[in-house]
RONUZA-387156 format. One record per residue: residue number from 1; x, y, z of N, C-alpha, C in turn. Coordinates in steps of 0.2 Angstrom, whole numbers, plus 2048, in hexadecimal, padded with zeros to 3 digits. Layout:
% residues N
NUM_X_Y_Z_X_Y_Z_X_Y_Z
...
//
This chain:
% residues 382
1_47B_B6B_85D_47D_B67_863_47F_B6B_869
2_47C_B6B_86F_47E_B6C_874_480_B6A_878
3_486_B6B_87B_48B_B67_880_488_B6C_888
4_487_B68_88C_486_B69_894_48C_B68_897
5_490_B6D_898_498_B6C_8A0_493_B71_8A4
6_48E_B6F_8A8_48B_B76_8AE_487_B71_8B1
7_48C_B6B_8B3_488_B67_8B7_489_B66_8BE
8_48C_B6C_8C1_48E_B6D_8C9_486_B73_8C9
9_485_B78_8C5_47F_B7B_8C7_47A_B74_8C8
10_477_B71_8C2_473_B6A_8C0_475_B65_8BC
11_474_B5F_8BE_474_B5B_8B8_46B_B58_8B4
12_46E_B57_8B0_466_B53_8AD_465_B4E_8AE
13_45D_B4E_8B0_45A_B47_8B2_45C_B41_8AE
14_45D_B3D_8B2_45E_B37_8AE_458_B35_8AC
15_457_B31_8A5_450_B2F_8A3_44D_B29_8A8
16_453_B25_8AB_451_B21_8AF_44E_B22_8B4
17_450_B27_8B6_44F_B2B_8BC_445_B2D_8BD
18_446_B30_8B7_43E_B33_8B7_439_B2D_8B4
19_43A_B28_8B2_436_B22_8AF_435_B1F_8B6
20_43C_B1E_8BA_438_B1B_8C1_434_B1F_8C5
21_433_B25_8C6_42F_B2A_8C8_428_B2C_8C4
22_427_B2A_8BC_422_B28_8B8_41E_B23_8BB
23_423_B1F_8BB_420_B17_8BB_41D_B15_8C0
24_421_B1A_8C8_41D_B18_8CE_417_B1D_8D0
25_416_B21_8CE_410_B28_8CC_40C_B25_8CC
26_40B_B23_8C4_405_B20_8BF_404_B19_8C0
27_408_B15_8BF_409_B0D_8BB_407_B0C_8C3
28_40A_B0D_8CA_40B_B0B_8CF_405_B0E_8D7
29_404_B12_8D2_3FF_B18_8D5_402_B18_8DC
30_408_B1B_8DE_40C_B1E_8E2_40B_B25_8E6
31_405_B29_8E2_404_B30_8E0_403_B32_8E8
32_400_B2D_8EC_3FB_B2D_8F2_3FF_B33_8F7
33_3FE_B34_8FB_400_B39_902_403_B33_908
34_408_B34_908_40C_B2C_90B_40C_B2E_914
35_408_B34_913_404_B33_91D_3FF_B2F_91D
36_3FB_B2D_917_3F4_B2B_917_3F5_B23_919
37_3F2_B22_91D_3F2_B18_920_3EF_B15_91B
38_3EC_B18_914_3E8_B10_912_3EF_B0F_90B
39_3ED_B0A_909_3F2_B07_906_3F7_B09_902
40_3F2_B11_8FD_3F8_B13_8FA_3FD_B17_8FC
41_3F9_B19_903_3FC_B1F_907_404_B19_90A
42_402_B12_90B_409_B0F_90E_40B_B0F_90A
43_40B_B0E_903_40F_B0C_8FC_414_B10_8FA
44_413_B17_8FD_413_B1E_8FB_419_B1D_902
45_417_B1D_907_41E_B1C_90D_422_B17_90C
46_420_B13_90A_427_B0E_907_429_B0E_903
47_429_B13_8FF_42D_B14_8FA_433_B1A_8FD
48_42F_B1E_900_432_B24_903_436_B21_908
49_436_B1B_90D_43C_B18_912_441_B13_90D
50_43D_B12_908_443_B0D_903_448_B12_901
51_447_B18_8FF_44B_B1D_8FF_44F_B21_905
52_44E_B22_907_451_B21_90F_456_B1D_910
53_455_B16_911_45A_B12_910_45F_B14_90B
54_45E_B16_905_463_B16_8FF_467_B1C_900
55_464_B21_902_46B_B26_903_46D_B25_90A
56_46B_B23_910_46F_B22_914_472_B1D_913
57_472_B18_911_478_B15_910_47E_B17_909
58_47E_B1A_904_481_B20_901_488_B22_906
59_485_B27_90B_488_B2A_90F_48A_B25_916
60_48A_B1E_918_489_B1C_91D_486_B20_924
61_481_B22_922_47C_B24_927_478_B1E_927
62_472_B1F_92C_46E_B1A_92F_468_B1D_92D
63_462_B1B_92A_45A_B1D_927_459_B21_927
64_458_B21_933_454_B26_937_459_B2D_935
65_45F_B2D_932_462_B34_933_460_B36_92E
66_45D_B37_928_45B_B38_922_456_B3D_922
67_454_B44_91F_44D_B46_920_44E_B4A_919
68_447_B49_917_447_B4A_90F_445_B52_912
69_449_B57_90B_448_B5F_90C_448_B5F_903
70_447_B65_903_445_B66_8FB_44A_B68_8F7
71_451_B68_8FA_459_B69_8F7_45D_B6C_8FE
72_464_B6E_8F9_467_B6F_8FD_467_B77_901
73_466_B7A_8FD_465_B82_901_460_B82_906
74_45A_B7F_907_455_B7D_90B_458_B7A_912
75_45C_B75_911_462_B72_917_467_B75_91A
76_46A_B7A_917_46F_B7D_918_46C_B82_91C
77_465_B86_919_461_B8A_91E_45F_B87_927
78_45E_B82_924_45B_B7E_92A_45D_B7E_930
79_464_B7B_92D_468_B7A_932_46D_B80_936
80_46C_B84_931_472_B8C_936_46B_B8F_938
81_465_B90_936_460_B93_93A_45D_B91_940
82_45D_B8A_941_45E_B85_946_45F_B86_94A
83_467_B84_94A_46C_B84_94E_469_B8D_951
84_46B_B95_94C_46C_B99_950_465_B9B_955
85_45F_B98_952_457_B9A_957_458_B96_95D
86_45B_B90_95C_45B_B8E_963_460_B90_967
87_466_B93_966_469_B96_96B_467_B9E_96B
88_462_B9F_966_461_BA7_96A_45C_BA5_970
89_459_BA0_96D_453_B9D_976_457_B9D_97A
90_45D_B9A_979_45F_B98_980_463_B9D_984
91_463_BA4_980_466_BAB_981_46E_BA8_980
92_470_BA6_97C_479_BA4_97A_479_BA6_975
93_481_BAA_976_481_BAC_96D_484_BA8_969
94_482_BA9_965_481_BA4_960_489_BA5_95B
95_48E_BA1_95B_493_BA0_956_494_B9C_94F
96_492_B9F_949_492_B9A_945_499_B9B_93F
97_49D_B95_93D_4A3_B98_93C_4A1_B93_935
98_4A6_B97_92F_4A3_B96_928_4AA_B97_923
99_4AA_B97_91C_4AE_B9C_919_4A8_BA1_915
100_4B0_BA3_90E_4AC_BA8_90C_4AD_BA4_905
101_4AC_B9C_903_4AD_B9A_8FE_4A6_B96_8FF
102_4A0_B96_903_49D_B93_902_497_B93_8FE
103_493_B90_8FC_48D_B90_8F7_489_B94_8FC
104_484_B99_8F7_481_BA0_8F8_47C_B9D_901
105_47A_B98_8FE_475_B97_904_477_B95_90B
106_47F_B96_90B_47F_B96_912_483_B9D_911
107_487_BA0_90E_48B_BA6_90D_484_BAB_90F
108_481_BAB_90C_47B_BAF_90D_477_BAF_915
109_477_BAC_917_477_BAC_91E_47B_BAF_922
110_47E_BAF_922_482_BB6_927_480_BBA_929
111_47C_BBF_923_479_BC7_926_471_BC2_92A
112_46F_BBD_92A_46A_BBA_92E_46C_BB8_936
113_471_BB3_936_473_BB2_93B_477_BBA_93F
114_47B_BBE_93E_47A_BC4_940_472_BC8_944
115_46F_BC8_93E_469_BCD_941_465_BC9_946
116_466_BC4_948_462_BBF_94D_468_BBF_950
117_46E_BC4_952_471_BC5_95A_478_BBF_959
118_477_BB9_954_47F_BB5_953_485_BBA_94F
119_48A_BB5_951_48F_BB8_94E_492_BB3_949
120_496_BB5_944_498_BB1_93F_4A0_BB2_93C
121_4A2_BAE_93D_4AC_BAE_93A_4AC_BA9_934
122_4B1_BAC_930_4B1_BA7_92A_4BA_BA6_929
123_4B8_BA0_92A_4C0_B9E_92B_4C4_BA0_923
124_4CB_BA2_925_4CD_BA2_91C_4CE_B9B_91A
125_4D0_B9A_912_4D2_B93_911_4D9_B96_90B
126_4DD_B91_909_4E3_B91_906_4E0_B92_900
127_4E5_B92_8FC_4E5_B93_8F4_4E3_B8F_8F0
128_4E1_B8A_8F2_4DE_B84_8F0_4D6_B85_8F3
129_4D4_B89_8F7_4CE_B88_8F9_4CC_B85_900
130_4D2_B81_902_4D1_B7D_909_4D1_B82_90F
131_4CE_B7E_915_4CB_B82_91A_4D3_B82_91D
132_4D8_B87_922_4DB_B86_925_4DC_B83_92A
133_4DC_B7E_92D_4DB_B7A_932_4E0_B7F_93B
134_4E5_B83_938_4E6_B86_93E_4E1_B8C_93F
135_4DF_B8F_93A_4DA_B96_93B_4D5_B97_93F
136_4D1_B8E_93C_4CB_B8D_93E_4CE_B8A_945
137_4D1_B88_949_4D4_B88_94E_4D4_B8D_951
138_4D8_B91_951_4D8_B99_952_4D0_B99_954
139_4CC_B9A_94E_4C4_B9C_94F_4C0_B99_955
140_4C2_B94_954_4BF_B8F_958_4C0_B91_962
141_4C6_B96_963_4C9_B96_968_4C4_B9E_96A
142_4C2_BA1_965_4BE_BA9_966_4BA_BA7_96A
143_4B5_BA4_96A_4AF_BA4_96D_4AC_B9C_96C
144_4A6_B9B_971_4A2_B93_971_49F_B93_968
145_4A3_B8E_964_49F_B8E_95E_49A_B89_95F
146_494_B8B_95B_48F_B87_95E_48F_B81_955
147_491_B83_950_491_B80_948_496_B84_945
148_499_B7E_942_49D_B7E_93B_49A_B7C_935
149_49C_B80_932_498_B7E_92A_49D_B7F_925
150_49D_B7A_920_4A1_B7B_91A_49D_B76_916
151_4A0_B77_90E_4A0_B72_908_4A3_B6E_908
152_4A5_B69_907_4A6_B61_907_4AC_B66_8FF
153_4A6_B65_8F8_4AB_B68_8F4_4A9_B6C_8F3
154_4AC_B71_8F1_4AA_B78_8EE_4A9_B77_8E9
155_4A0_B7C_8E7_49D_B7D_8E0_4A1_B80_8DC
156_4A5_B85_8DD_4A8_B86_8D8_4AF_B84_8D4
157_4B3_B80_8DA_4B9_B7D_8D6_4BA_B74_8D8
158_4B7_B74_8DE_4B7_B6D_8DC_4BA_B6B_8E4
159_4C0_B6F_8E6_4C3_B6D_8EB_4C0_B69_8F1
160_4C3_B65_8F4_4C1_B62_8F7_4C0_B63_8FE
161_4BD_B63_904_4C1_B64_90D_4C2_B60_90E
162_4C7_B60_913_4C9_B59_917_4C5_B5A_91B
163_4BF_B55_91A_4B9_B53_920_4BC_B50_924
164_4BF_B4B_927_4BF_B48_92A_4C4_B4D_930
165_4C8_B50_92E_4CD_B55_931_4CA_B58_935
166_4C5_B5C_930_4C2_B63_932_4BD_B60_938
167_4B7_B59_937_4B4_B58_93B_4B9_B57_941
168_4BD_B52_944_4C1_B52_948_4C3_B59_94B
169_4C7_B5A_949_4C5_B62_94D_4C0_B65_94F
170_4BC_B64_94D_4B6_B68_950_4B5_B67_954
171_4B2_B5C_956_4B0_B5B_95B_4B5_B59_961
172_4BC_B5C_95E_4C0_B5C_965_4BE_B61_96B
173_4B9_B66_966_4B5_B6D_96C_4B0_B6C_96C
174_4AB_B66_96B_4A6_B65_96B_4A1_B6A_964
175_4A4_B6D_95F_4A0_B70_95B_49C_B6C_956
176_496_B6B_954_493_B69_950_496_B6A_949
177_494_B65_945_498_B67_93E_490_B65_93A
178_491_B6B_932_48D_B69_92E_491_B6C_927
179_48F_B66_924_491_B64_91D_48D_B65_917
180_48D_B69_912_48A_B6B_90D_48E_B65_907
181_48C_B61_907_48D_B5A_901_48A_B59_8FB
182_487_B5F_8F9_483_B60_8F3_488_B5F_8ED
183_48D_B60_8ED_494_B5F_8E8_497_B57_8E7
184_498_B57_8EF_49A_B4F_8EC_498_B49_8EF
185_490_B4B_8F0_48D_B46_8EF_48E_B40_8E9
186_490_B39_8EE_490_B33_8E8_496_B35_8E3
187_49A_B39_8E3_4A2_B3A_8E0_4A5_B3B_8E4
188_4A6_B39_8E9_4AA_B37_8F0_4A9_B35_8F6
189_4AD_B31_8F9_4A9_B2D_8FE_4A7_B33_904
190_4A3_B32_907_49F_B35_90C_49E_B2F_912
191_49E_B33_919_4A0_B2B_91F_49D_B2F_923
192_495_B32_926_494_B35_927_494_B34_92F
193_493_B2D_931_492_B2A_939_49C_B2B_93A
194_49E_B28_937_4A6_B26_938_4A9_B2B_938
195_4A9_B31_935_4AC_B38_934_4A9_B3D_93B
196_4A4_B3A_93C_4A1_B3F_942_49D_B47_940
197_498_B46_93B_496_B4B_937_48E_B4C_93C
198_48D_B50_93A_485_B52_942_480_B55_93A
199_482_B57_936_47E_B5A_931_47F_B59_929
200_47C_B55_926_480_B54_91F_47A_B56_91A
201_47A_B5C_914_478_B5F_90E_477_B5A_908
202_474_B55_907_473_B53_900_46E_B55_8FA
203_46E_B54_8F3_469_B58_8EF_46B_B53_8E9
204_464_B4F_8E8_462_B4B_8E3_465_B4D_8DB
205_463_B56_8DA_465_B58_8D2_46C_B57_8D1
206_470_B58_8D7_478_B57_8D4_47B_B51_8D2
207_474_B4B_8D1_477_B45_8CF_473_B41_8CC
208_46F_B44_8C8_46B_B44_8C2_464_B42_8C6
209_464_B44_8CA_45B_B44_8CD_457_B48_8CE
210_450_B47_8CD_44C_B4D_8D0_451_B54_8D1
211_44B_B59_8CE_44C_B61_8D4_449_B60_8D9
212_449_B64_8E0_445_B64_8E1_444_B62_8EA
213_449_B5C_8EA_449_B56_8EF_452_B56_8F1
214_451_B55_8F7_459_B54_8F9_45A_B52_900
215_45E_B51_904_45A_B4D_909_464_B51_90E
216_460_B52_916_464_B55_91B_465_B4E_920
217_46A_B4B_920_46D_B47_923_471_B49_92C
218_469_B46_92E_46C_B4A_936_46F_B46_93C
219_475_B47_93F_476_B43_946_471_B42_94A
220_46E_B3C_94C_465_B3C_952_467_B41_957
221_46E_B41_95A_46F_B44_961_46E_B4D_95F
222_46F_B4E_956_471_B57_955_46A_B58_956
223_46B_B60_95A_465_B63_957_460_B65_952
224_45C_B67_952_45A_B69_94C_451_B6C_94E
225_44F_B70_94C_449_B75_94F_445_B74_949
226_440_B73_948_43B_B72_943_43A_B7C_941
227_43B_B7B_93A_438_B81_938_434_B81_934
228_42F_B7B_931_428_B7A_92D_425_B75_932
229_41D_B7B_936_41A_B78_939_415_B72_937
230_411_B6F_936_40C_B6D_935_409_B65_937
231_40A_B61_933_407_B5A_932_40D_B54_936
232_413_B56_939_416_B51_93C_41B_B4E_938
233_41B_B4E_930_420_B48_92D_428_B4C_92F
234_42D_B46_92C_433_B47_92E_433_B45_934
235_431_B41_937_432_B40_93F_431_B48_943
236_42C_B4C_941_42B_B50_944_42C_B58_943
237_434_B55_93F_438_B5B_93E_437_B5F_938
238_433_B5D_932_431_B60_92C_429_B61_929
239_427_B64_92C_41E_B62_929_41E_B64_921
240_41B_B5E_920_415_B61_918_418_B59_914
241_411_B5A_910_412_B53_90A_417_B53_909
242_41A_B4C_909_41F_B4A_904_420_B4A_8FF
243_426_B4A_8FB_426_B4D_8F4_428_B44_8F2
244_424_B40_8F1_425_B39_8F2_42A_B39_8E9
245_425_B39_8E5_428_B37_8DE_430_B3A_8DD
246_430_B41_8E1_437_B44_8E1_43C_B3F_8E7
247_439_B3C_8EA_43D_B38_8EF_440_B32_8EC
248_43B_B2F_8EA_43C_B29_8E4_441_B2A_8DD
249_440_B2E_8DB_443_B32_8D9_44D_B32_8D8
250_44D_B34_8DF_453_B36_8E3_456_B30_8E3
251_452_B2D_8E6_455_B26_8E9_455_B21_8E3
252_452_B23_8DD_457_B1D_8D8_45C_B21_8D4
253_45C_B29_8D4_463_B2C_8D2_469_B29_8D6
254_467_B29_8DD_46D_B25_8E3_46F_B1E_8DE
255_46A_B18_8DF_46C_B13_8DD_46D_B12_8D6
256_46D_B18_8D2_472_B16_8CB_47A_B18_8CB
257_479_B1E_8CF_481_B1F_8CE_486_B19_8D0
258_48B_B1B_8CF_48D_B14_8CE_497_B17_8CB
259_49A_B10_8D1_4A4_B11_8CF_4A3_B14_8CA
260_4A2_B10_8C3_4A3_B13_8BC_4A1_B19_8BC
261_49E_B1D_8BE_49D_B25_8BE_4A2_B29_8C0
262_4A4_B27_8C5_4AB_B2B_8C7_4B0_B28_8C4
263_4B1_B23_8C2_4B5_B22_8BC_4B7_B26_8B6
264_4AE_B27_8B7_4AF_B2A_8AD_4B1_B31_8AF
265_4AD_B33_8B5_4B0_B3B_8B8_4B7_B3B_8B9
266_4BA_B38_8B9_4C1_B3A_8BA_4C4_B37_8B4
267_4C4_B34_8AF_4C4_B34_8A8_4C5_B3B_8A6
268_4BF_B3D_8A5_4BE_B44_8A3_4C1_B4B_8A6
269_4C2_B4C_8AC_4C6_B4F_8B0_4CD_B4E_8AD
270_4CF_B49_8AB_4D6_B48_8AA_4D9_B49_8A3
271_4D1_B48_89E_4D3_B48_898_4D3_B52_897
272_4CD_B53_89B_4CF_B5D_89B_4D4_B60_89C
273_4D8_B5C_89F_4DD_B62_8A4_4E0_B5F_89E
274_4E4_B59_89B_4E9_B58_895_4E6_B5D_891
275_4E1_B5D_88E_4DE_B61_887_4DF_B6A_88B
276_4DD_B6B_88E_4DF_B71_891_4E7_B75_892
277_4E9_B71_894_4F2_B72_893_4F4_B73_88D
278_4F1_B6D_888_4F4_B6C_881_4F1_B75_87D
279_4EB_B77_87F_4E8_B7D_87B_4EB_B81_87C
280_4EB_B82_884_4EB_B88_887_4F0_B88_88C
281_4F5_B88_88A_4FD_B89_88F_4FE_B8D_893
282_4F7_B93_895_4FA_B98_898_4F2_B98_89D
283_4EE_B92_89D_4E9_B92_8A0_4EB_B8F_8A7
284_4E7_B93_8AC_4E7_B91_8B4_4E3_B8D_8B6
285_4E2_B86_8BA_4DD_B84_8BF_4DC_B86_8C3
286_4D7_B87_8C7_4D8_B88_8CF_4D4_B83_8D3
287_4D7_B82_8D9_4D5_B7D_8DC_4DB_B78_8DF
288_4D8_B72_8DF_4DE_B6C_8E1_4DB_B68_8DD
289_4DE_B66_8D8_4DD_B60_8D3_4DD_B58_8D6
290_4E2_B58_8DD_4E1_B54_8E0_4DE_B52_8E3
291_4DB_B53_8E5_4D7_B55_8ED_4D0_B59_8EB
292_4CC_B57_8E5_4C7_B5A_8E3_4C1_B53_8DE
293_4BB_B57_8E0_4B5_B52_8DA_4B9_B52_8D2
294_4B6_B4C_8D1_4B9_B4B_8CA_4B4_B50_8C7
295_4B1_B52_8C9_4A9_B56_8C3_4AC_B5D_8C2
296_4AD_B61_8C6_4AF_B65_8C5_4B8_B69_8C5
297_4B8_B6D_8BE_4BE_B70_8BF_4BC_B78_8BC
298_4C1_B7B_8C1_4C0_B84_8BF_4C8_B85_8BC
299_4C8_B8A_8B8_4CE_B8C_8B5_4CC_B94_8B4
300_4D2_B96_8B2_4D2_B9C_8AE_4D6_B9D_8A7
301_4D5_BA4_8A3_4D9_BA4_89E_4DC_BAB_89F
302_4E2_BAD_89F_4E4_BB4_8A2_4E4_BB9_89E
303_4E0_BBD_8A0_4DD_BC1_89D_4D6_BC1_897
304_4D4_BBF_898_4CB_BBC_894_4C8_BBC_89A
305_4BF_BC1_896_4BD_BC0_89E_4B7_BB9_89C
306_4B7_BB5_8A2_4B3_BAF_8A4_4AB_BB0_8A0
307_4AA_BB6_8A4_4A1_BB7_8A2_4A2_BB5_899
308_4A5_BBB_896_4A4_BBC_88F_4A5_BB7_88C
309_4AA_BB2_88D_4AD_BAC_88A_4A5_BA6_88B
310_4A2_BA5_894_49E_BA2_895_497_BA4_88D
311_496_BAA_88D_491_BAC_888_493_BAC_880
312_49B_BAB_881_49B_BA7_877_49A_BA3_878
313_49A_B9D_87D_49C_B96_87D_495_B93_87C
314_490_B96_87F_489_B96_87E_483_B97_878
315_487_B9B_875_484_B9C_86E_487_B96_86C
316_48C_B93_86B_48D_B8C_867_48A_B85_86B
317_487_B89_870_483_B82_872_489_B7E_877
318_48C_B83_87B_491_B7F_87F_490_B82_886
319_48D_B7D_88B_48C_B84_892_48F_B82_898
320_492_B86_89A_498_B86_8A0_495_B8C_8A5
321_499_B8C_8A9_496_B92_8AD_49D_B97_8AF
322_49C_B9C_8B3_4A1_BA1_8B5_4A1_B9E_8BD
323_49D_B9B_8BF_49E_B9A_8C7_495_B97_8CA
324_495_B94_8D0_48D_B94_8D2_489_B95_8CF
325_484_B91_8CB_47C_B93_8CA_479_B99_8CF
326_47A_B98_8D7_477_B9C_8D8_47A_BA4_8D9
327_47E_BA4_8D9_483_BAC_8D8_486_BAD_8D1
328_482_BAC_8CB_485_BAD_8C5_481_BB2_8C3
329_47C_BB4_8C5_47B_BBB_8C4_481_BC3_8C6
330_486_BBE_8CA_488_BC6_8CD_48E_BC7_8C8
331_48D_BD0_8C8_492_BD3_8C3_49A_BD2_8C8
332_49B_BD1_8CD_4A0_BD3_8D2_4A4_BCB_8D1
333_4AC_BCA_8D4_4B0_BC5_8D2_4AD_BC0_8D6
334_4AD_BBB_8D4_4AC_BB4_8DB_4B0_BB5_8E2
335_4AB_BB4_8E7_4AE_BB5_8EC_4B2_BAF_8F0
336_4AF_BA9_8EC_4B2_BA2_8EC_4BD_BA5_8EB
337_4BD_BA6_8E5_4C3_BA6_8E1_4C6_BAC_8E4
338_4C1_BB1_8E4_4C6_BB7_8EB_4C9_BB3_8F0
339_4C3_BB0_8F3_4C6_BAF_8FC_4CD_BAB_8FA
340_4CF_BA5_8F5_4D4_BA2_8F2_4D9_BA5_8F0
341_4DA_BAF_8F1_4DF_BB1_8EF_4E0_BB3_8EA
342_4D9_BB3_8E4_4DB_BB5_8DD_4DA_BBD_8DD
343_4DB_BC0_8D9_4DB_BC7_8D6_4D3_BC6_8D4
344_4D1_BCD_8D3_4CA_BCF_8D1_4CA_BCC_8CB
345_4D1_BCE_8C6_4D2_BCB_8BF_4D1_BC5_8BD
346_4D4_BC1_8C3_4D4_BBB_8C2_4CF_BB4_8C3
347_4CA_BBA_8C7_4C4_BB6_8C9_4BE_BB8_8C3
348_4BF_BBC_8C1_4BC_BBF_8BC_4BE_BBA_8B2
349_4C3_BB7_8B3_4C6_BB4_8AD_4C3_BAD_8AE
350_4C0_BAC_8B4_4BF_BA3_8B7_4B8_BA1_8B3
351_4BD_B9A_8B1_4B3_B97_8AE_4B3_B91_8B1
352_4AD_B90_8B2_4AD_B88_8B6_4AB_B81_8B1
353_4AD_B7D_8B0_4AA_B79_8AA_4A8_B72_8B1
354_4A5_B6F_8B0_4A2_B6B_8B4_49D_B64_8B0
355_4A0_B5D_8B2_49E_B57_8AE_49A_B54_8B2
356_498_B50_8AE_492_B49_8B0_492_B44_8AD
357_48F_B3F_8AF_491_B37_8AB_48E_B38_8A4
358_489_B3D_8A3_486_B3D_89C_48B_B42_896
359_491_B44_898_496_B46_895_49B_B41_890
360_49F_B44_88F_4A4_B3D_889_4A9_B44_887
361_4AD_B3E_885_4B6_B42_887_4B2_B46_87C
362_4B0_B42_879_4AF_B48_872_4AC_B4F_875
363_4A9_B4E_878_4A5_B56_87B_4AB_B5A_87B
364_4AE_B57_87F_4B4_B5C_882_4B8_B5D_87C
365_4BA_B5A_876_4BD_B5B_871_4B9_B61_86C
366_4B2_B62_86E_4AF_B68_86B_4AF_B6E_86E
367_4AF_B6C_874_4B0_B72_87B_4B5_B76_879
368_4BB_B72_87A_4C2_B76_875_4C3_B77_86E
369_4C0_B77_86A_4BF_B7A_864_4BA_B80_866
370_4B4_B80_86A_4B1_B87_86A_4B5_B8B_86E
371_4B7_B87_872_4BB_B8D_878_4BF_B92_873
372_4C4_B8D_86F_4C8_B91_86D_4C6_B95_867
373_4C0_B94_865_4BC_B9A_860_4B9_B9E_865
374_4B7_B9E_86B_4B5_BA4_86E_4BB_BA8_86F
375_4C0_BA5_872_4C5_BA8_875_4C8_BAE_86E
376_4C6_BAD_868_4C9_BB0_864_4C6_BB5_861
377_4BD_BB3_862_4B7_BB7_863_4B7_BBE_865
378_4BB_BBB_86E_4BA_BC1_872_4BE_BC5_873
379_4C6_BC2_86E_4CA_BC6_86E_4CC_BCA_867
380_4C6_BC8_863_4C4_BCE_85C_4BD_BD3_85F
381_4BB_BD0_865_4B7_BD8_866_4B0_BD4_864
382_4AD_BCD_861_4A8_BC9_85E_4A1_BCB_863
//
């Protein structure tokens, strides 16, 4: 038997999910190119605007601010490489202020925006992972920033930003904001016109949708520079074929989730941290349990390292992670759980377990039976 907790890297397709993307392929013949004007080519774009509608209203956006990208790293690109070409056109230097807890694909942009003449500050955040709101002040006072960027949650503990704080601030100096919501999308509410957001990250797989498909929620008035020439779609901004059936796709993952999902996620979140306490007495969370997605929680065990533990837990057919899918290659501590103040040790001992509606509090009752045979695994040398 295989239990899945590694559903902040991906969750699994819902089967609903892919039968409506069957259905409308084959049964519907959907397959058409949705530029084409003859019939199936309109069928193909009304499918792809019905979807539209469905995450913009998700996030209280409008249709037109919707533009389908191929996920979230593609968006995030977008949008800081955007922003910093057009102010090197316009000979300004380019300000882009960030932390050091973000997902790879905007962290990794740094040494890009640098070598194209920008400059980059990463605000610190508290022991919980939150942004400071006097630092970034402070930053905000250096120089004209032209973007702010953060995660909504963080991928690897869950913590939450006060979006609505942050954006407020920002546009008290006129600063564009953009928001990486690839975490908690549909597990928490998102207000994107009401909160004052110029840039918003979503990605269909973190809610049991297609890979592949994710959609960059833009303010009409923000900028944005096309960086895929071609054929015109996107209102301009994006060329090349639709990825229709992944659109379709998306947009019946949106209209399944549902209260009851967060419900059961925070169920589950509540029944771990009791079963956890009860195990292990001397294990740490990190984060803010308060103030965080119900899907994910990060902990530590002091002194066991994370990795080794993540790889007994695996042979039993139990898969969790040490931190982000896209930085779980690296042998060095999470930079996430450093910038929060941990010891090398202590980021190094961190596992991350992460749920979805397709979980049940039994899983978790075999979770802690393995855990606790690995832990004793690793501390016989196994």
């Amino acid at each position: 038997m295989n239990i899945y907790l590694d559903n902040a890297a991906t969750t699994p397709q819902d089967p609903r999910v892919w039968s409506k993307m069957h259905q409308f392929h084959f049964n519907e013949h959907g397959y058409a190119n949705s530029s084409s004007v003859h019939a199936l080519g309109i069928k193909a774009s009304s499918a792809i605007e019905k979807t539209r509608g469905i995450v913009a209203s998700s996030v209280s956006a409008s249709p037109e601010e919707v533009i389908f990208v191929s996920g979230g790293s593609e968006a995030n690109n977008w949008v800081v490489k955007s922003l910093c070409l057009e102010a090197k056109k316009k000979k300004e230097p380019f300000f882009w202020i960030s932390t050091a807890t973000e997902h790879s694909s905007l962290f990794q942009l740094i040494d890009w925006v640098r070598s194209e003449g920008g400059n980059v500050a990463l605000c610190p955040v508290d022991r919980a992972g939150r942004i400071e709101l006097n630092k970034l002040d402070e930053l905000f006072r250096i120089q004209k920033c032209h973007l702010l960027s953060f995660s909504h949650a963080n991928s690897e503990t869950g913590t939450l930003q006060d979006l609505s704080a942050l954006t407020a601030l920002a546009k008290e100096r006129g600063i564009l904001v953009h928001v990486d919501a690839c975490q908690s999308f549909l597990k928490t509410e998102i207000r994107f016109q009401a909160w004052n957001i110029d840039y918003l990250v979503l990605s269909a797989h973190k809610i049991h949708g297609p890979k592949g498909i994710g959609a960059l929620v833009k303010k009409n008035s923000a900028p944005l520079v096309p960086l895929i020439l071609g054929g015109g779609q996107e209102s301009g901004l994006r060329a090349g074929t639709l990825n229709t059936e992944g659109i379709v796709g998306f947009g019946e993952a949106v209209s399944l989730y549902q209260n009851a999902d967060k419900e059961h996620l925070n169920r589950l979140r509540k029944t771990f941290c009791v079963k956890l306490a009860e195990v292990f007495s001397g294990a740490v969370i990190q984060g803010d349990l308060e103030r965080s997605v119900p899907s994910i929680i990060n902990f530590r065990m002091p002194h066991i390292g994370g990795k080794k533990l993540m790889q007994l837990l695996s042979r039993k057919g139990i898969f969790v992670s040490t931190g982000s899918a896209c930085d779980s290659g690296q042998k060095t501590p999470s930079r996430t759980l450093t910038a929060m103040g941990l010891s090398a040790e202590e980021a190094l001992s961190s596992l991350r377990v992460s749920f979805s509606r397709m979980n049940t509090e039994s899983e978790l009752d075999i979770f802690f039976e393995s855990l606790l045979q690995a832990i004793q695994e690793e501390k016989s040398g196994v």
